[in-house]
C-alpha positions in Angstrom: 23.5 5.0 -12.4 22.5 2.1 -10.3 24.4 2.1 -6.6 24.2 -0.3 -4.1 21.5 0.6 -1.7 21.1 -0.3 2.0 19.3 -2.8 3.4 16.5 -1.3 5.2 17.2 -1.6 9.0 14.5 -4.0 10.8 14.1 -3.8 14.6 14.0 -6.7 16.6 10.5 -6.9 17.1 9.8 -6.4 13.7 12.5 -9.5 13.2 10.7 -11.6 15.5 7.1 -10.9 13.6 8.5 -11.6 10.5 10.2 -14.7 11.6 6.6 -15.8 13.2 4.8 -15.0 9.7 7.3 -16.9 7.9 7.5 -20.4 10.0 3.4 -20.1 9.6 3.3 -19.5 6.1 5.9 -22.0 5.7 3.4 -24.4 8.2 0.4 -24.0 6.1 2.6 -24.8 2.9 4.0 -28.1 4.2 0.4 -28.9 6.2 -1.3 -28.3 2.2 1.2 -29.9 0.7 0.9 -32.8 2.9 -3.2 -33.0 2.7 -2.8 -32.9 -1.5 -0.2 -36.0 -1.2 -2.5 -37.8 1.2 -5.9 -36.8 -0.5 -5.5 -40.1 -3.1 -4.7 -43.0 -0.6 -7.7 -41.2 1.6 -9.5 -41.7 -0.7 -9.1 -45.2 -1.8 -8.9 -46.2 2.3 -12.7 -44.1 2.2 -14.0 -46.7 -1.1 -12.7 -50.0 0.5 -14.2 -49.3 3.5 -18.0 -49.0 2.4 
């Protein structure tokens, strides 16, 4: 009922834009991720300060 189907074949530019999309989506994650850890000690560095 169910067969093994192909992968769909990708050309190598195709390859390279998805690679690109990836390592940016995967930037913004780690950049956001990053910001959200940060945002606390930010913001008691911000209330000692004034």
């Amino acid at each position: 009922m169910f067969g093994f189907q192909q992968a769909p074949k990708v050309t190598e530019a195709e390859a390279k834009e998805n690679r690109a999309a990836v390592k940016s989506s995967f930037t913004t994650f780690l950049a956001i991720v990053a910001f959200v850890r940060a945002a606390p000690f930010v913001v008691e560095y911000v209330k000692e300060a004034f």
